[in-house]
N, C-alpha and C positions, 0 to 999 in steps of 0.2 A: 675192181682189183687192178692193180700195177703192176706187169708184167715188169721184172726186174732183168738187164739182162743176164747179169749171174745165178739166172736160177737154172740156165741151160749149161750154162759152166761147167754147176757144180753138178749136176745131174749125170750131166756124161762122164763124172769123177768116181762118182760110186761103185763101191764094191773093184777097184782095179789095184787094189792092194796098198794101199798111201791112205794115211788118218789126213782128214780136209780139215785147215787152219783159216777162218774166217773171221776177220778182226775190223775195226770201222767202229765209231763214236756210239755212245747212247742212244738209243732212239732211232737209230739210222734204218732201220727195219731189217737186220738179222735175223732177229729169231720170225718173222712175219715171211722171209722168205723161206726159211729150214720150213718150215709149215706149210707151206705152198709144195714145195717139192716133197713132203710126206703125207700127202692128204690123202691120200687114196691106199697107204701102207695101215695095216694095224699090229707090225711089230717092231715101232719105232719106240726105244725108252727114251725120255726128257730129264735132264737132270739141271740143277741149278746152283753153279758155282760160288753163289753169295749164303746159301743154304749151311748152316752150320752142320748139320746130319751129313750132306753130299761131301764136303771137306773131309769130316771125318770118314768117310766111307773111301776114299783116297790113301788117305795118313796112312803111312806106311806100307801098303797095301801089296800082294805078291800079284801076278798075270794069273795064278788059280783062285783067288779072292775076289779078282776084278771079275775072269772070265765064265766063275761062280755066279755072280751078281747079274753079269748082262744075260745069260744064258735063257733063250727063248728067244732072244731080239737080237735081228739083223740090223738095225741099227740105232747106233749109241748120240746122243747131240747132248754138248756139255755145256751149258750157255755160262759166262761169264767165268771161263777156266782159270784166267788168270788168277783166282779168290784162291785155289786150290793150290797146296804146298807140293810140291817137287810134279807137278802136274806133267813137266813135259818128261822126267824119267818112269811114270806110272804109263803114261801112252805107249812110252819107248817098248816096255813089257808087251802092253797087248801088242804091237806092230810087232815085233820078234817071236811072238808067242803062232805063228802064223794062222791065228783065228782069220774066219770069212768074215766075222762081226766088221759093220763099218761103221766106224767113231769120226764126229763133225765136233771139233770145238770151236766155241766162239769167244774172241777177247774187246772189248772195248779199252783196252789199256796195250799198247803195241810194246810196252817197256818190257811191262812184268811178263806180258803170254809172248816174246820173242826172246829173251832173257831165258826163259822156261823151256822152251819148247825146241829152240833153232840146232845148238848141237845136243841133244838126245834125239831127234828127229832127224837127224841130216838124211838127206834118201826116203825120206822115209812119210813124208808130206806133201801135198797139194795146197799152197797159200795164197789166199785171193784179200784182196781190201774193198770192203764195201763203203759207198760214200752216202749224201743223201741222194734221191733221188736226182737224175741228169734233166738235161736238156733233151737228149736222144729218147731215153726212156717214154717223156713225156708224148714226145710227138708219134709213137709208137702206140700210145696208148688212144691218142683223139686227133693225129695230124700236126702237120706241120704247122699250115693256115692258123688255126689253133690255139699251138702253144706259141705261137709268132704274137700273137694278139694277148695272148699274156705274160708276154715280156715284160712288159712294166711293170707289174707286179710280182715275177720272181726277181727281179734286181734289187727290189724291198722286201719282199718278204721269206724269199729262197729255198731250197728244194725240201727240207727236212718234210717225211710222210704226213705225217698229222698236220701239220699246217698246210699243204697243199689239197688236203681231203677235207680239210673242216673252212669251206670260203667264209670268211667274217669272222673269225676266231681268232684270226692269225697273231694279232699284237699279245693276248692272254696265253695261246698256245708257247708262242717266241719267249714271253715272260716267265713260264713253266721253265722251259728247257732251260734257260740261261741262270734260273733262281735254285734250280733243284738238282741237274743233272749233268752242268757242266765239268764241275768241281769235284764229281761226286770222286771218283777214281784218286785225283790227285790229291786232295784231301785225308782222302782212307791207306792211301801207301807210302803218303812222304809226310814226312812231322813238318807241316808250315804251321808256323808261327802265327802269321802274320796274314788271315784269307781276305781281310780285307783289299791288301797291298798288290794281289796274288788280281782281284777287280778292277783294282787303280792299275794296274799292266796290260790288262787285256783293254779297258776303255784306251789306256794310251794307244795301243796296236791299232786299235779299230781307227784312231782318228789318224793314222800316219800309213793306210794302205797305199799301194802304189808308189810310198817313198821310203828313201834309205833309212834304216833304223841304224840307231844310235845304242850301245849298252850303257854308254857312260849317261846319253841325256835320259835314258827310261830310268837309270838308279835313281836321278835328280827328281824322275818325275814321281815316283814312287818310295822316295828314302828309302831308297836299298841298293847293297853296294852293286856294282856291275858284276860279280861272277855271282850272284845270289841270281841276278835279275836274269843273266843266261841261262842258270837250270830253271829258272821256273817258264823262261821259252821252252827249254828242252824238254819240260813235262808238257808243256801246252800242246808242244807238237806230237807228242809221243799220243796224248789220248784225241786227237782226228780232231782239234780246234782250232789250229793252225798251219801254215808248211814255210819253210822259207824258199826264198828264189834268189842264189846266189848271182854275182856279178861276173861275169863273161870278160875274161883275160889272157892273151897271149902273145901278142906282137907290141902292144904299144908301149912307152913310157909313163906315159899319160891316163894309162887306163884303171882305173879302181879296182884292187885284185881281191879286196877282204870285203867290202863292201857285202851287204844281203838286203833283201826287202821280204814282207811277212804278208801272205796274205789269211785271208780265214777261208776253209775250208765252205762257208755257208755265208750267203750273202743277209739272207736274215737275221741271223746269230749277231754277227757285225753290227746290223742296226738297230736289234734291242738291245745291245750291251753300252748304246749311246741316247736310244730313247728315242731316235728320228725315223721316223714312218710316212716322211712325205715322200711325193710323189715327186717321179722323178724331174719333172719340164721344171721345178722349182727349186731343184737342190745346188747348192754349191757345190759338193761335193761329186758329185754324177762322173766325170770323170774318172774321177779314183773306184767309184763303186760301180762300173761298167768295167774297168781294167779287171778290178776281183771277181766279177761276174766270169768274164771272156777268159781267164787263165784257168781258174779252178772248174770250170766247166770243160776247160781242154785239158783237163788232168784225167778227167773221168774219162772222156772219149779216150783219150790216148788208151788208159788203162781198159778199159771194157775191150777196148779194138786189139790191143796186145801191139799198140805200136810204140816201141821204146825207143827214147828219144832224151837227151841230158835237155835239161829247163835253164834257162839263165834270162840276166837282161844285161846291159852292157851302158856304161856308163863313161864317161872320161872325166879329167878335174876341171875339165873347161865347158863341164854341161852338157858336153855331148850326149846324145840318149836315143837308146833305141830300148822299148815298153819290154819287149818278148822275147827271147831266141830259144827253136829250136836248133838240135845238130843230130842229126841221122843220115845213114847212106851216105856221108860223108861229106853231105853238104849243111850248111848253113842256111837256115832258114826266120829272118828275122821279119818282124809285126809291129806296126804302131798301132795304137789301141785307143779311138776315135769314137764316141759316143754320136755326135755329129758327121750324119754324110758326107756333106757338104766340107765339112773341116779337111783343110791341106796339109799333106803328110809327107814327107822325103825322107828318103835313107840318109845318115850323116857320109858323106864324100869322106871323110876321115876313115870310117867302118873299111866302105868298100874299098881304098886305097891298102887299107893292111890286110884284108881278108877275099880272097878273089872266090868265086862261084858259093854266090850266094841270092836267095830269091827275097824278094819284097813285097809285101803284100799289109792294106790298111784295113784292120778289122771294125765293122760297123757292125748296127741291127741292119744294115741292110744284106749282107752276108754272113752273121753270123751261122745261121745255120748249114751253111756250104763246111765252115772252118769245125764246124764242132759234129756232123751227121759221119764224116768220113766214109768207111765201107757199113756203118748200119743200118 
C-alpha cells in the first residue's frame, strides 16, 4: 500500500464543518485513497455519480430528502459528482442544513465539478487536487536510494498507481489508460465531432513538450481551426492531462509575452500516446521528457507542501531561454533543466540585467531529489 500524502490532508478535514472537493484524472487513485482513510469506519455511505439511480436520487432533491437518505452515516463520499445535475446547489442544502454528516465529492472533470460546486460552495469547502502518484510519495514508501534507481523508469513509464504496482505490465496498463479513460469525461460532456482529431492533438502535444506551442500550427497539424484546437486544450487541461506553463514577461521589449508551453501531467501517458518505450540513454528526445518529468513533478511537491508559487518560463525573440521560473517571497527563482550532469548551464546576462535578486540553480538526477523532497 501507498501511503498518499493527502490522505493526512483530508483526514485532519473531517467533520470541521466544510463538504471536502477532491478532483484529479481517472485512475489517479481517489477513490483508493477515500478508502484508506475510511477502513476502519462502518458508517461510511458510497455513492456513484455515473450511476443512473444516484443522479436521480439528487434531481431535484430538498436537504430533508438528502438528509433522509444519508441518515445513519457520518459520512457521505460522492465519487464522480460532476455526472450529477445541480450537484453543487444539492451540497449547498446539506452544508446550510447544519448536519454533522460529512460529504467527500470526487470529480475527474475540474470544468463541470468547479462550474458546479465553486459559488454554491463558497466558504463552505475544503479543495485539494489529486495527481498521480509523486516522486516524494514514492520515496516514502521504499527510500530514496530506491526510487533514485528507478528513475529511468518513471521518466518512461510515470507515476499513474496501477502501472507502478503491476512491474512488467506497464506498456498494456499505459495502453488501457490512454485507449479507454482519457477521453472518457470529454467525450460524455462536449459534442466533439471529430475524436479522432481530438488524438491527432494530444500525439502533436506529446511531440512538442518543452517547446513553444503554436494554435495556428496544431489547427494545421490536426485540420481544425485555431479557436476549436484551444478549447479542445482547454478541456485537455480541465480533465488533469495536460497544464500549460505560460511565458515570464515584464521589463523587456524583447521578451515573448503570450507565448505558453504544455506539458502532460504523466510522463507515461506522454509516451504511450506516441508509442516509444525506450530507454532513456537512447532517446532523442530525453531532454524534453526529463524537462516534463522535473516540472510536473515539482507541481506535485509544491502542491502537497502548500508552497505557492506563479510557474513560468521565460523566453526572448532572440532565443534567449531560461526552462523554469518560480516567483515566491518575492523573489525569482529560475532553473535550467539538464538531463546530463556534466552538461554546462548559465543564466542569460540579459535575464539578470533586467531582473535583480534572483537564484540560479541547474537541475539534474543528480539533485533532483533535493529540488522535489522540500520540507517532506
Amino acid at each position: 500500500m501507498i501511503e498518499r500524502f493527502l490522505s493526512k490532508t483530508i483526514d485532519n478535514k473531517l467533520f470541521t464543518g466544510k463538504i471536502i472537493i477532491l478532483t484529479g484524472a481517472r485512475q489517479v487513485g481517489k477513490t483508493t485513497l477515500l478508502r484508506q482513510i475510511v477502513q476502519d469506519r462502518n458508517d461510511c455511505l458510497w455513492l456513484n455519480g455515473d450511476e443512473l439511480q444516484i443522479q436521480n436520487l439528487f434531481d431535484n432533491a430538498s436537504a430533508d430528502r438528502l438528509l433522509s437518505e444519508f441518515k445513519g452515516y457520518r459520512i457521505v463520499i460522492i465519487d464522480e459528482a460532476q455526472r450529477i445535475k445541480d450537484i453543487g446547489l444539492r451540497l449547498k442544502l446539506v452544508a446550510d442544513a447544519g448536519s454533522d454528516i460529512q460529504v467527500i465529492a470526487t470529480g475527474s472533470s475540474a470544468f463541470e465539478l468547479a462550474n458546479k460546486v465553486n459559488e454554491p460552495l463558497t466558504g463552505r469547502k475544503w479543495e485539494y487536487q489529486m495527481f498521480p502518484i509523486s516522486f516524494g510519495e514514492m520515496v516514502a514508501r521504499h527510500g530514496k536510494l530506491k526510487e533514485m534507481r528507478m528513475l529511468p523508469r518513471r521518466i518512461i513509464y510515470g507515476y499513474y498507481p496501477e502501472v507502478v504496482m503491476n512491474d512488467g505490465n506497464e506498456v498494456e496498463i499505459l495502453k488501457l489508460l490512454t485507449d479507454a479513460y482519457l477521453y472518457k469525461d470529454i467525450l460524455s460532456w462536449e459534442n466533439i465531432k471529430h475524436p479522432d482529431k481530438l488524438q491527432t492533438l494530444l500525439r502533436a502535444l506529446a511531440y512538442q513538450i518543452g517547446s513553444q506551442v503554436s494554435f495556428n500550427e496544431l489547427a494545421q497539424i490536426c485540420s481544425l481551426d485555431a479557436k476549436t484546437v484551444e478549447k479542445y486544450i482547454g478541456l485537455l487541461e480541465q480533465c488533469y492531462i495536460i497544464f500549460r506553463l505560460p511565458s515570464y514577461a515584464r521589463n523587456l521589449r524583447n521578451e515573448l509575452k503570450s507565448s505558453r508551453k504544455i506539458y502532460f501531467y504523466d510522463n507515461g501517458i506522454r509516451n504511450a500516446l506516441i508509442a516509444d518505450y525506450n530507454a532513456p540513454e537512447i532517446r532523442q528526445d530525453i531532454g524534453a521528457l526529463w524537462e516534463n518529468f522535473v516540472i510536473s513533478e515539482r507541481m506535485k511537491s509544491n502542491e502537497y507542501n502548500k508552497k505557492w508559487a506563479n510557474r513560468y518560463f521565460w523566453r526572448t525573440k532572440q532565443q534567449q531561454e531560461i526552462d523554469y521560473l518560480e516567483e515566491y517571497g518575492g523573489k525569482l527563482h529560475a532553473y535550467e533543466v539538464k538531463w546530463n550532469p556534466k552538461a554546462k548551464a548559465s543564466i542569460s546576462k540579459t535575464f539578470t540585467d533586467a531582473y535583480s535578486n534572483v537564484e540560479f540553480k541547474v537541475i539534474t538526477p543528480d539533485n533532483i531529489a533535493d529540488f522535489l523532497m522540500l520540507n517532506i
